[in-house]
N, C-alpha and C positions, 0 to 999 in steps of 0.2 A: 383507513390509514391515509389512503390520497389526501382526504378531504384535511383530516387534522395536517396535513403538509403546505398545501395551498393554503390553510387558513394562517398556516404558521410566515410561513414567504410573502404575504402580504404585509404581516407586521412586525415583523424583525428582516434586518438587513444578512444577516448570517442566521441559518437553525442547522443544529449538526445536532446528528441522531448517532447512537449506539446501537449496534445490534449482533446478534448471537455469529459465533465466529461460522464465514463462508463456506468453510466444508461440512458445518454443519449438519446445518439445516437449508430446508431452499428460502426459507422467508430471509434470507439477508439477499438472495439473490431478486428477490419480487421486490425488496425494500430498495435496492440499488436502481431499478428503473423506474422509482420515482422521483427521483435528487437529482441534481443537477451534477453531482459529481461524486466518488469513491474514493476515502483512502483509507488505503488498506493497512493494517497494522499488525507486524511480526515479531512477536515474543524471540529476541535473540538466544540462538545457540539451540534452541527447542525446534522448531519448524523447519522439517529440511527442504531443502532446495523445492522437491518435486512436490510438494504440498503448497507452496507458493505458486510455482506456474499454473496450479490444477485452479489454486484459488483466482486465479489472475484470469485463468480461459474462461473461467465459470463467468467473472462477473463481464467480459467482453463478449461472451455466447448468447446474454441476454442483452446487449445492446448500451450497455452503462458505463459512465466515462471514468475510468480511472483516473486522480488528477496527483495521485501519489503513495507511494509505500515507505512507511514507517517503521525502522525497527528499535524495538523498545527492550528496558531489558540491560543495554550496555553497557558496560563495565569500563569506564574510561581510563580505570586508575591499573590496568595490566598491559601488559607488554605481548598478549599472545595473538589470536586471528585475526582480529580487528587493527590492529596497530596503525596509527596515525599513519605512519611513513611506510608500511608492510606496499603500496603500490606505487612507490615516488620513483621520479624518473629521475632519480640521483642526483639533481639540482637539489635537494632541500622542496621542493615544492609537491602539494599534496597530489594522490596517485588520482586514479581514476574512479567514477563515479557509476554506477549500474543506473541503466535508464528503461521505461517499460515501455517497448514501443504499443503499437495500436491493437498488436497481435495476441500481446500478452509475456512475449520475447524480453528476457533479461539481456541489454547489448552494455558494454563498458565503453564508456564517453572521458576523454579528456577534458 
């Protein structure tokens, strides 16, 4: 799998791989420390909290850059958990944003 990777990075400028979801199985965790970066992707409303940070320590246990988390899934058109303004700081302007630090740590950023 290295080799089909290196071969692929040498002749495309971006190669983005798919693989079996991180609590899986450990092959997305071997597969993450050959890429240059991770992003992680959360079926909304399904995966709870503590299955993210597991996913999250997993792929930073083996040394791999997480470059972002995505949640898919969202329902833009309801008014319930997710809600545009659900974290605004009463000006009208949007709430805060979950950031992953190095650790794995879910922190809320302005």
């Amino acid at each position: 799998m290295g080799e089909l990777i290196r071969s692929a990075r040498e002749q495309y400028d971006f190669v983005i791989l798919d693989s079996a979801p991180m609590l899986a199985l450990a092959d997305s965790r071997i597969l993450a420390t050959l890429v240059s970066g991770v992003l992680l992707v959360v079926k909304n409303a399904m995966i709870p909290r503590e299955q993210v940070k597991q996913a999250l320590f997993g792929i930073h246990s083996v040394g791999a850059n997480v470059v972002g988390v995505a949640l898919n899934r969202v329902d833009l058109h309801t008014n319930g958990y997710f809600d545009y303004h659900a974290d605004s700081d009463g000006n009208g302007s949007p709430g805060s944003f979950l950031e992953v630090d190095t650790q794995g740590t879910m922190q809320q950023q302005r």
